[in-house]
C-alpha positions in Angstrom: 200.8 -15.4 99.8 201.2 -18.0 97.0 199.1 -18.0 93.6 198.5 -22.0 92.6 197.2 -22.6 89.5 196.1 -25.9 87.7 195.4 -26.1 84.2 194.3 -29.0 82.5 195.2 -29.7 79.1 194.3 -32.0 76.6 197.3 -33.9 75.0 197.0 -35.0 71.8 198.0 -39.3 72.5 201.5 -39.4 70.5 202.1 -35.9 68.9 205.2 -34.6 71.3 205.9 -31.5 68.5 202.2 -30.1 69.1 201.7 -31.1 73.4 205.8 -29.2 73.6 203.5 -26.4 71.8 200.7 -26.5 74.5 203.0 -26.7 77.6 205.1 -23.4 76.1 202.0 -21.6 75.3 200.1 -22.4 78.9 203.7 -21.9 81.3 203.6 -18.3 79.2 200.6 -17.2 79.8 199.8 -18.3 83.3 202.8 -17.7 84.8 202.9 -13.7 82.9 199.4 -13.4 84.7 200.4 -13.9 88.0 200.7 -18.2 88.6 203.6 -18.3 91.6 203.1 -22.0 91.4 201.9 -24.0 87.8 200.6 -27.2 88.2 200.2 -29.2 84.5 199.3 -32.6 84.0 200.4 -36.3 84.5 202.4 -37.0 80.9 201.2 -33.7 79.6 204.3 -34.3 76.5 202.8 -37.9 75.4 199.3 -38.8 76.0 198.1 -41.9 78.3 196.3 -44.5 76.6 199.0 -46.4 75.2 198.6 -49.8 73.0 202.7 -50.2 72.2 205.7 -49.8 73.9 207.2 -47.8 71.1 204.4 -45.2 71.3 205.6 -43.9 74.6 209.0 -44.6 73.5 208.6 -42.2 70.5 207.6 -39.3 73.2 209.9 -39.9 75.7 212.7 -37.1 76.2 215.2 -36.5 79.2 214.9 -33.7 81.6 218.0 -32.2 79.4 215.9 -31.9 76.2 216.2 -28.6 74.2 212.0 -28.7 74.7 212.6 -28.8 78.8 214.6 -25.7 78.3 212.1 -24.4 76.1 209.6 -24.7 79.3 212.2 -23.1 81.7 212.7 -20.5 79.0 209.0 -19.3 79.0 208.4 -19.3 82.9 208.0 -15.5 83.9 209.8 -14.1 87.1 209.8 -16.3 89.9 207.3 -18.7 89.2 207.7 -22.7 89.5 206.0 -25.0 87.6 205.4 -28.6 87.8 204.8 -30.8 84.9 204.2 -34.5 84.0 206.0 -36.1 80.9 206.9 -39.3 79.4 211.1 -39.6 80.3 213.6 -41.2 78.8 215.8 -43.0 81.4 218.7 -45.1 81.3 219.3 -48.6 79.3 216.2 -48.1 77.3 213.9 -47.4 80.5 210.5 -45.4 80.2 209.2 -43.5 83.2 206.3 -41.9 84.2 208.0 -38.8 85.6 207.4 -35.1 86.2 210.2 -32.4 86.8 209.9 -29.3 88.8 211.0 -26.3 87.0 212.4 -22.7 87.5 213.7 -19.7 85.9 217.1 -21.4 86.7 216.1 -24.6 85.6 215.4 -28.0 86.4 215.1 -28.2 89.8 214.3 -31.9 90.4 212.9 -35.0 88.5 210.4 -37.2 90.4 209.8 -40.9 88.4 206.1 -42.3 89.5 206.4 -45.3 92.1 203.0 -46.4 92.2 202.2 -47.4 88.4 198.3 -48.0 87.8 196.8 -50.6 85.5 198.1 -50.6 82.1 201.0 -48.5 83.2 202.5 -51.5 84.0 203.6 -52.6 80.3 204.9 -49.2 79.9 207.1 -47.5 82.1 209.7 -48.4 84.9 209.1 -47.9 88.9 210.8 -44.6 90.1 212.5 -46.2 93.3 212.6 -43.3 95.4 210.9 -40.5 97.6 209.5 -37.6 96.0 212.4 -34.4 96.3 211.4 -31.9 98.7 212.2 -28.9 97.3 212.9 -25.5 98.9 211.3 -22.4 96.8 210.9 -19.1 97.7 207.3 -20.2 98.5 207.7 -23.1 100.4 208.7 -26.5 100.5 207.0 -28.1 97.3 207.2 -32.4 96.5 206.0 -33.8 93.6 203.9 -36.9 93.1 202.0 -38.6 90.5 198.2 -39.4 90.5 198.3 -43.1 92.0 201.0 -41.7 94.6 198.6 -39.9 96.4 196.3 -43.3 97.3 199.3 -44.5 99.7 199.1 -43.2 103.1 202.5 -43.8 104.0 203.9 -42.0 101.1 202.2 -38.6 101.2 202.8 -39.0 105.2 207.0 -39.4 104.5 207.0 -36.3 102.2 204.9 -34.1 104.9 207.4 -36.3 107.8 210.3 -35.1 105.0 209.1 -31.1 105.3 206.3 -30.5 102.2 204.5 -27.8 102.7 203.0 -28.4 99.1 202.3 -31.6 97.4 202.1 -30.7 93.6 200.6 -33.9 91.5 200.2 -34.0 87.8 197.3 -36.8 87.4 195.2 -38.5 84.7 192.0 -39.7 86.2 190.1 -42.1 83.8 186.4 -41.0 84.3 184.8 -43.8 86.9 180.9 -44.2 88.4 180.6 -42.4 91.5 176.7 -41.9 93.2 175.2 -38.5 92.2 176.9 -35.2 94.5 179.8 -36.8 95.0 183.3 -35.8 94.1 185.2 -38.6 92.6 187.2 -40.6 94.7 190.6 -39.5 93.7 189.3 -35.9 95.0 188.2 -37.4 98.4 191.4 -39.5 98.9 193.5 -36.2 98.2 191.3 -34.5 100.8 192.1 -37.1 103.6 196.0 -37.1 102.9 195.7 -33.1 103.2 193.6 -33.4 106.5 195.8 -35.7 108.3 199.5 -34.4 107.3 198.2 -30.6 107.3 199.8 -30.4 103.7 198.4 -28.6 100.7 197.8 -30.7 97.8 197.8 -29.5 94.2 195.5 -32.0 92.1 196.2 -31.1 88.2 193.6 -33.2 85.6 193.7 -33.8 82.1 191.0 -33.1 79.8 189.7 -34.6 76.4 188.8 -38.2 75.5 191.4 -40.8 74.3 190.8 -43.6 72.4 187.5 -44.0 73.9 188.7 -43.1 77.4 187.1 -40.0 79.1 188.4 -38.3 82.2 187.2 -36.9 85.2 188.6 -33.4 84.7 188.6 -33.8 88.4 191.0 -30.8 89.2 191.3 -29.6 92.6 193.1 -27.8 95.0 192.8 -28.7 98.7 194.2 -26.1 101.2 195.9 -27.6 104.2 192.8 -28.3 106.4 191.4 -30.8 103.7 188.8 -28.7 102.0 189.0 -27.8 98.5 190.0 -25.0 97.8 189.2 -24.5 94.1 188.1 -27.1 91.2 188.6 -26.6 87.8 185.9 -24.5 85.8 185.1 -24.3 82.4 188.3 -22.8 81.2 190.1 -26.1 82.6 191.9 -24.3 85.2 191.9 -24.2 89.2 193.6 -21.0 91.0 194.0 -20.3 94.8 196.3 -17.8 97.0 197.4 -19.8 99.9 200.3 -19.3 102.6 201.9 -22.9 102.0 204.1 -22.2 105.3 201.2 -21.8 107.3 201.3 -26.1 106.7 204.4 -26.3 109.2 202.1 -26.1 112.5 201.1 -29.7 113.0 198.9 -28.7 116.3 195.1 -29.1 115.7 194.2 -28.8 119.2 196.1 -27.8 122.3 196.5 -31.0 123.3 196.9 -32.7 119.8 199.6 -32.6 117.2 199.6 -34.2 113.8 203.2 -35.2 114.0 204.3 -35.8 117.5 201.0 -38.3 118.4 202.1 -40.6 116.3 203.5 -44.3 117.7 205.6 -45.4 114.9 206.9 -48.3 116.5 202.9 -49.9 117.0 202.4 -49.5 113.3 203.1 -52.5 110.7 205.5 -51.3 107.7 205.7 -54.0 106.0 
């Protein structure tokens, strides 16, 4: 069995010295109590709400930095740990990015497709799939917040092997009707349902230049139900078997995968 963990943190918009401090400081301790898997949030190094290009610029490191090894260095044991950050890419390029991360090190960077609203003016398209990769726990992909409201892209990483989806976010706080989970949640849920994937939703917490968050963490098991929200210590935790994901048959006449009638469907 697998010990997830969320933990929502509350970066401080620009400070990179004091959020490096933070993701050190959280990767020690959860992953010393027992987190197999440590889900942090979207641009946990930088902050979101952005009004230059040079404040994202000023926070943007590689996946090489001294403070990535810092991260690797404080993971206990086995443990893997995803986190979003503000990346420095080539020829000036800024990306919305998030690496996955063992004791051995960087396993694989993941740059955000699907850039939301102000985004826009700030980072560079990733232009690939999410890496699916192999841990001693199962098959884990990254995505980023925004990622997870395409259909076709959480259904290529499942098609591609996840047993896991693992997705830093930052949901802006937004009017839902009373007893409802917000929308992000509900959209997660369907994605989980219909590829038979577990997905790892990890929040942000604190209010940034005005904006508030949903603090909507969640994880939701491979059935679609969540499986644990975030309380008020800011953290979700679950033990799931992520392999139980790889059976796609929901009925005995009925499987997720091999129902499908690919050539019917518009791609483009």
């Amino acid at each position: 069995m697998t010990r997830i963990v969320c933990r929502q943190l509350a970066p401080v918009l620009g400070d990179l010295v004091a959020n490096h401090r933070e993701i050190v400081r959280t990767i020690t301790e959860e992953t010393a109590a027992g987190a197999d898997v440590l889900v942090l949030p979207e641009l946990a190094t930088s902050g979101y709400v952005f009004r230059a290009s040079e404040e994202v610029a000023a926070c943007a490191i590689t996946p090489s930095d001294p403070l990535v090894e810092e991260w690797v260095a404080a993971i206990s044991g086995g443990a893997v740990v995803v986190c979003g950050f503000a990346e420095r890419g080539e020829n000036g390029l800024v990306h919305n990015s998030a690496v996955v991360l063992d004791a051995s090190g960087v396993r694989t960077t993941y740059r955000k497709v699907h850039l939301w609203d102000r985004e826009k003016l700030f980072f560079t398209p990733g232009d690939r799939l999410p890496e699916v990769v192999d841990t001693s726990f199962g098959r884990i992909a990254p995505m980023i917040c925004y990622d997870l409201e395409f259909p076709e892209y959480t259904r290529s990483v499942a098609l591609a092997g996840a047993d896991l989806i693992a997705a830093p976010t930052n949901w802006p706080l937004v009017d839902r009707p009373d007893g409802e989970r917000p929308p992000e949640v509900l959209i997660a849920q369907a994605a989980a349902r219909v590829n038979r994937v577990t997905i790892a939703c990890c929040d942000r917490t604190g209010t940034e230049r005005g904006q508030a968050w949903t603090e909507g963490t969640t994880i939701i098991d491979h059935n679609g139900w969540p499986a644990a929200e975030a309380g008020p210590d800011h953290r979700a935790a679950c033990t799931a078997d992520l392999t139980t994901a790889r059976d796609k048959q929901i009925s005995p006449h009925n499987n997720l995968f091999q129902d499908r009638h690919p050539t019917l469907y518009i791609t483009t």
